[in-house]
C-alpha positions as CSV (number, residue, x, y, z in Angstrom):
1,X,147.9,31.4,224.7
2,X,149.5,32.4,221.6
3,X,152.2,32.1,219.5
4,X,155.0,34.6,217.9
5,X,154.3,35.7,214.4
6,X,157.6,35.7,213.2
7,X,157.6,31.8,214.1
8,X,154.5,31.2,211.7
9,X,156.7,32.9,208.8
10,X,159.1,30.7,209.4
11,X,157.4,28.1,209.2
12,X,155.5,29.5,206.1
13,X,159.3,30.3,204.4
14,X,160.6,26.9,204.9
15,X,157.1,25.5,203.3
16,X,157.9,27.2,200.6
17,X,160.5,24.4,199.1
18,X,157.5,22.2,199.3
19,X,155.1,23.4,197.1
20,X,153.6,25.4,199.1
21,X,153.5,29.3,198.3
22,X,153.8,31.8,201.0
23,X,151.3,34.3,200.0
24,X,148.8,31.1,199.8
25,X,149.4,29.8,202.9
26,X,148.8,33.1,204.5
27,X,145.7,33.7,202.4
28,X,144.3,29.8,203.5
29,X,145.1,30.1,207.0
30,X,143.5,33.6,207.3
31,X,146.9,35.4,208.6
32,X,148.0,38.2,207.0
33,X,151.2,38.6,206.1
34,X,151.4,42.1,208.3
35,X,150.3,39.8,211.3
36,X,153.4,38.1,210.4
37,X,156.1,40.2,209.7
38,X,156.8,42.1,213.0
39,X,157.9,40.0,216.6
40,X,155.7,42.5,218.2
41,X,153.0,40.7,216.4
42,X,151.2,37.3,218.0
43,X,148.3,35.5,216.4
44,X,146.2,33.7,219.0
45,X,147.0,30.4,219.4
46,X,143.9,28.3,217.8
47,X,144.2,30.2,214.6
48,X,148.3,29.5,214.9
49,X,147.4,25.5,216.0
50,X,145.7,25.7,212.5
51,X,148.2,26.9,210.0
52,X,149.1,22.9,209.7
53,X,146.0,22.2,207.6
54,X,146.9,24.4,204.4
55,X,150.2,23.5,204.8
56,X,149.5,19.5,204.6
57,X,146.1,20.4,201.8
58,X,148.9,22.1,199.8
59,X,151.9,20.2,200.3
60,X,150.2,16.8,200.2
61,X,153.0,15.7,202.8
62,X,151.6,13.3,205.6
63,X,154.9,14.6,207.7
64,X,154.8,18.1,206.7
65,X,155.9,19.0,210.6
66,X,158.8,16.9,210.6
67,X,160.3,18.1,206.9
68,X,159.9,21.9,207.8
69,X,161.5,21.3,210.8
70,X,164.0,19.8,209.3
71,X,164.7,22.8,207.2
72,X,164.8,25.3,210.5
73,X,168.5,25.8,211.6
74,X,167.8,27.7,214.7
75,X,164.2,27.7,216.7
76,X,164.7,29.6,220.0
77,X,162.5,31.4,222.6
78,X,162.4,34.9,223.0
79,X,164.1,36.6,225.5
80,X,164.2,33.0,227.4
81,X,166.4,32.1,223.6
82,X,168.6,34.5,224.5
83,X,169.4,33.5,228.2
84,X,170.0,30.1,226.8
85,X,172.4,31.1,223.8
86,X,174.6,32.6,226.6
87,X,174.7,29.5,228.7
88,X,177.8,28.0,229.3
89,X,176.8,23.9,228.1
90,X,173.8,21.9,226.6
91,X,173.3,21.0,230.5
92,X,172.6,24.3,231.4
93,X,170.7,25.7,228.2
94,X,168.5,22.7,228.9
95,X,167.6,23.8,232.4
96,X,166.8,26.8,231.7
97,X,164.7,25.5,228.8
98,X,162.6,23.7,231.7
99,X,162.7,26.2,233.7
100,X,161.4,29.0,231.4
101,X,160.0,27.1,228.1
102,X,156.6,27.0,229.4
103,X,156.3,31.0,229.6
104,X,157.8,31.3,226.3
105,X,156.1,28.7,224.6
106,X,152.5,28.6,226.5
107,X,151.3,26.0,224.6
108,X,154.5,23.2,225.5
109,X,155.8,22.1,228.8
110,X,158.9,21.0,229.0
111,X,160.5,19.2,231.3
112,X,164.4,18.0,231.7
113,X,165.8,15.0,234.1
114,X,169.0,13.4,234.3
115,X,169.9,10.1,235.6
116,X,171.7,7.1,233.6
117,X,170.4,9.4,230.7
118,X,169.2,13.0,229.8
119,X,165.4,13.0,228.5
120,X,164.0,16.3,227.7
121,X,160.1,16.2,227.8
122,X,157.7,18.2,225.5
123,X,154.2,17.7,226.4
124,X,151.5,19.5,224.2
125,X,148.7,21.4,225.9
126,X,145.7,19.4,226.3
127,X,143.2,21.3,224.7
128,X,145.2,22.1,221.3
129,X,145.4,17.6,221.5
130,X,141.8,17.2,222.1
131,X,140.7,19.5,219.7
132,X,142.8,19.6,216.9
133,X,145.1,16.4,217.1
134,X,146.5,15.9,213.9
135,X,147.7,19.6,213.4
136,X,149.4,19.2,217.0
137,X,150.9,16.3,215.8
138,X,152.6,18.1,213.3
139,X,153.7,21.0,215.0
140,X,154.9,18.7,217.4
141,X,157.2,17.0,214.8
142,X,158.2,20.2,213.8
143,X,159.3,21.4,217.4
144,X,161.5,18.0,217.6
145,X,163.3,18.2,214.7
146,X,164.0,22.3,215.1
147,X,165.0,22.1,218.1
148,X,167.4,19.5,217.1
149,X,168.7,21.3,214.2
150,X,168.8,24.2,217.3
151,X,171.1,21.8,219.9
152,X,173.1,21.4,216.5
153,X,173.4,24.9,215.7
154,X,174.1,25.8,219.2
155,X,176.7,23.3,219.9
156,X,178.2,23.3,216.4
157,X,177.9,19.7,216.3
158,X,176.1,17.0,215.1
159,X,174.3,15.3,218.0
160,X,172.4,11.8,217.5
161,X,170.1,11.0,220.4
162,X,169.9,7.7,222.1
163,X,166.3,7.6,221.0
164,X,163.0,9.8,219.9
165,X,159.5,9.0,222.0
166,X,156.8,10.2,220.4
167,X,153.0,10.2,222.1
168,X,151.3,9.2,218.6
169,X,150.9,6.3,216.2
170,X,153.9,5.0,213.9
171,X,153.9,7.0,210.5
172,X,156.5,6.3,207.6
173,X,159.1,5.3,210.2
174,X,162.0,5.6,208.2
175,X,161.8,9.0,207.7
176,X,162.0,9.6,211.7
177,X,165.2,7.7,211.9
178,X,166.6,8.8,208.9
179,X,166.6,12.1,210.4
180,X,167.0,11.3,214.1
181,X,169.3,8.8,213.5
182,X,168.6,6.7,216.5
183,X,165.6,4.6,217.3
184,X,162.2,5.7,217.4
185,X,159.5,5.0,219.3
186,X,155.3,5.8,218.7
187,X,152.8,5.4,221.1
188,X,154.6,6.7,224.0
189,X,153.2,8.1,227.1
190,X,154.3,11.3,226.0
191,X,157.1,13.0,223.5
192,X,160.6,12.7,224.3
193,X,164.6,13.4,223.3
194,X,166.9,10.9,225.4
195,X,170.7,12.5,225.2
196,X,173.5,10.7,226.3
197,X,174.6,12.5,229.3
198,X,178.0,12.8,228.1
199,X,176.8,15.2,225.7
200,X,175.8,17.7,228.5
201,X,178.9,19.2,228.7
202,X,179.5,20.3,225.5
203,X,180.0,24.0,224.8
204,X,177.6,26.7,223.4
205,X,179.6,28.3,220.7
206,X,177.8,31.7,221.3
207,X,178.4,31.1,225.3
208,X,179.0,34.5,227.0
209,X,179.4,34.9,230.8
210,X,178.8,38.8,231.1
211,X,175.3,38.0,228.7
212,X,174.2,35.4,231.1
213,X,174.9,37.3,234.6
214,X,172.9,40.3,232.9
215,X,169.8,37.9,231.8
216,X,170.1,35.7,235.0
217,X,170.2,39.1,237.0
218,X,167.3,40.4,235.6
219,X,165.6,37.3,235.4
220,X,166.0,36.9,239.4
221,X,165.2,40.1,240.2
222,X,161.8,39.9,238.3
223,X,161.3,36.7,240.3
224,X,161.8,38.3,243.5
225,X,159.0,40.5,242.6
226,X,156.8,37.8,243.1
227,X,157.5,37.5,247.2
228,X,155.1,40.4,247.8
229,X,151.4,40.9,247.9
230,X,151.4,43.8,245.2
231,X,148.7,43.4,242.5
232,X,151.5,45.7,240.3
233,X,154.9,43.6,241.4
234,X,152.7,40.7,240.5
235,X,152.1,41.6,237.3
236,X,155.5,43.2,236.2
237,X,156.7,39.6,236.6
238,X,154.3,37.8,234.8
239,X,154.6,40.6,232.3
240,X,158.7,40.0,231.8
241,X,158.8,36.2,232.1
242,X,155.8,36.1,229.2
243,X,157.9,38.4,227.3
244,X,158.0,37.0,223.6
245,X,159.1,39.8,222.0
246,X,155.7,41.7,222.6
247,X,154.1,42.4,225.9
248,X,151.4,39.8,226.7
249,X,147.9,41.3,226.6
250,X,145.6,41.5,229.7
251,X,143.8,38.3,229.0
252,X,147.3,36.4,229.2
253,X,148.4,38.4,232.1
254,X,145.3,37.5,234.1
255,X,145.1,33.9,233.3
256,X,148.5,33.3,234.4
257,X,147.5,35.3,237.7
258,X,145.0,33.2,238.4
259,X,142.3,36.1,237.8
260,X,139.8,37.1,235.4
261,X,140.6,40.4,233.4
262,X,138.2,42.6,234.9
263,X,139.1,41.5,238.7
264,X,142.9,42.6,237.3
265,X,141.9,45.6,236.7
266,X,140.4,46.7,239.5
267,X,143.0,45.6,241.7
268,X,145.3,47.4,239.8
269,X,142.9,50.6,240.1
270,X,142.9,49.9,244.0
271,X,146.6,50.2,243.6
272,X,146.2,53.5,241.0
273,X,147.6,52.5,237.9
274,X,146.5,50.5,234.7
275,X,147.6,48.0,232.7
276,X,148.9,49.9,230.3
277,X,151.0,51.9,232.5
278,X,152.3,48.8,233.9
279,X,152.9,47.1,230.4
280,X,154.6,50.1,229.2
281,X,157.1,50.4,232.3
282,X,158.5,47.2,231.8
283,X,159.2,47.7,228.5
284,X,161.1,50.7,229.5
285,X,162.8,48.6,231.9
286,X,163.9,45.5,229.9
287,X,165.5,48.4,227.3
288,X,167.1,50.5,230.2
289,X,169.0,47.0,231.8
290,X,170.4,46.2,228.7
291,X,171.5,49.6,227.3
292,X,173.6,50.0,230.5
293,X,175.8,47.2,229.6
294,X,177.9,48.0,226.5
295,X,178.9,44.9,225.5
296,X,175.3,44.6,223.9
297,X,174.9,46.6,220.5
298,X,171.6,48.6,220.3
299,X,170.6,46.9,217.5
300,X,170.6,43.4,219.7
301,X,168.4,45.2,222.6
302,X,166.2,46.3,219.6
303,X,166.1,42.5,218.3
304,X,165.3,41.2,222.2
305,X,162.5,43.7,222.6
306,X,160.9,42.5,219.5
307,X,161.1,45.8,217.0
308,X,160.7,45.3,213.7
309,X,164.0,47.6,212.9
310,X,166.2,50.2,214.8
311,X,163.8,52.8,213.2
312,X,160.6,51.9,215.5
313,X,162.9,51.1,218.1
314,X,164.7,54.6,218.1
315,X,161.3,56.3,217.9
316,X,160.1,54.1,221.0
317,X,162.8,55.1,223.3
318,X,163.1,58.8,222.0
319,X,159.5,58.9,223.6
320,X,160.5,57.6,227.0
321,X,163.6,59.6,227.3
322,X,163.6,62.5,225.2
323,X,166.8,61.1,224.1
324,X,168.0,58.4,221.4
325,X,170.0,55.3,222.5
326,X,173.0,56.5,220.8
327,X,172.9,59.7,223.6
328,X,171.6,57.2,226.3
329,X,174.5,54.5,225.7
330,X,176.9,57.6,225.8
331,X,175.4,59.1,228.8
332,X,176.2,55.4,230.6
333,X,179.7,55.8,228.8
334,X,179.7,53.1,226.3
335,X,180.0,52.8,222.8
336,X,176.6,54.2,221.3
337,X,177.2,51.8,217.9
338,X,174.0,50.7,216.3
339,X,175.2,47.7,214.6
């Protein structure tokens, strides 16, 4: 497990208006600010689970979580975020939340139902809980009130919940509802949003039919990929569906396989190729689906595949292709605009 880089300098930006200076935090939690500054990047998740205790040693803030998450307009996924800014409602960006969260966000599971009422779990990985609970409690505050502030964004609205569950002991409980604005509860069974299901329909402003066809086609075909025996077809679809902007490194890979690194490898030697290879082919891939469809600017595929600025991304695909994306997006006969 691990977490996005570029989500740890948000989270150190927003600290910033608490006291709490970003070069400092970086130097405390032992994360440079290189680690930081590139999608690409992920810092391994204990080390990420701990960025919590300079923040609350420097801030002095007992809810640090919840008041930089409160300062974070927009927290989405990866290339999962993506799929669900396209959707066409809440309903649906929700679903796909549940469906994909968990492979974008290793260390939370979410889960969605709807009956009388909507309730979107978010349960915590055990072992971050049982060995560092109070940092886990505050990156747990944080993920509530971003993603709030995200449903807000998203929606262009101001949504109130029917009520906040949260799996840990009642702490200043005025600041919760002040922000929430509905009741909450502590010592819950585990952490919770309840919606009012009328507020499933609502629009995503940034919906876009031809986006979500293109994502949900790829996403599907990757899935099918997972029907045969192949070690390789196997691995290309853990490989997309863990895409966070980087591809996941063999540890991950083989973890979510079921596998331990080295038995990876040698099925994938069996089958005469490498991880590497294979890492490096669905890269290609993800950039090839989206360049074909012109209604996606290069500098967006550039932004999905995680580069750090049109430059490294231009240099990337010149050395798969021989060609830039400019000539590639013209070859397809679109528009080859980089902005």
């Amino acid at each position: 497990m691990a977490l996005q880089g570029t989500v740890i300098r948000t989270i150190f930006q927003t600290a910033t208006s608490f006291g709490a200076a970003f070069d400092t935090l970086c130097q405390l939690s032992g994360i440079s600010p290189e680690e930081i500054s590139d999608s690409e990047n992920m810092v391994e998740w204990e080390k990420a689970a701990l960025i919590w205790v300079p923040l609350l040693k420097l801030s002095g803030d007992p809810l640090i979580g919840l008041h930089v998450g409160m300062g974070v307009d927009k927290l989405l996924h990866g290339m999962v975020g993506f799929l669900i800014q396209s959707s066409k409602n809440l309903d649906q960006g929700l679903q796909l939340l549940c469906r994909y969260g968990h492979m974008a966000s290793p260390m939370v599971e979410y889960r969605y139902t709807v009956n009388e009422v909507a309730i979107l779990e978010m349960a915590q990985n055990k072992m971050w809980l049982m060995k560092h609970p109070e940092p886990a409690r505050h990156a747990n505050d944080f993920l509530f009130a971003a993603t709030i502030n995200t449903i807000n964004t998203l929606l262009g609205k101001h949504i109130v919940p029917l009520r906040i569950e949260l799996a840990y002991e009642m702490r200043e409980i005025s600041e919760y509802r002040k922000f929430f604005g509905c009741e909450v509860l502590f010592n819950k069974d585990t952490n919770r949003i309840i919606l009012s299901k009328e507020v499933l329909s609502t629009p995503i402003l940034t919906s876009d039919q031809s986006m979500f066809q293109l994502f949900s086609s790829i996403v599907a075909d990757k899935q099918a990929r997972l029907e045969t025996n192949s070690t390789v077809e196997n691995l290309k679809q853990v490989l997309f569906m863990q895409f966070k902007g980087r591809i996941p490194t063999i540890e991950e890979a083989a973890s979510a396989m079921s596998m331990t690194p080295r038995n990876l490898q040698r099925k994938l030697l069996q089958e005469q190729t490498t991880f590497r290879d294979i890492a490096g082919e669905i890269r290609k891939e993800i950039a090839f689906q989206l360049m074909q469809n012109p209604a996606i600017k290069i500098s967006e595929v550039s932004d999905i595949l995680g580069y750090s600025d049109l430059t490294a991304f231009r240099k990337a695909f010149k050395s798969w292709t021989n060609s830039t994306p400019r000539e590639m997006r013209q070859s397809f006969g679109g528009r080859g605009s980089a902005n």
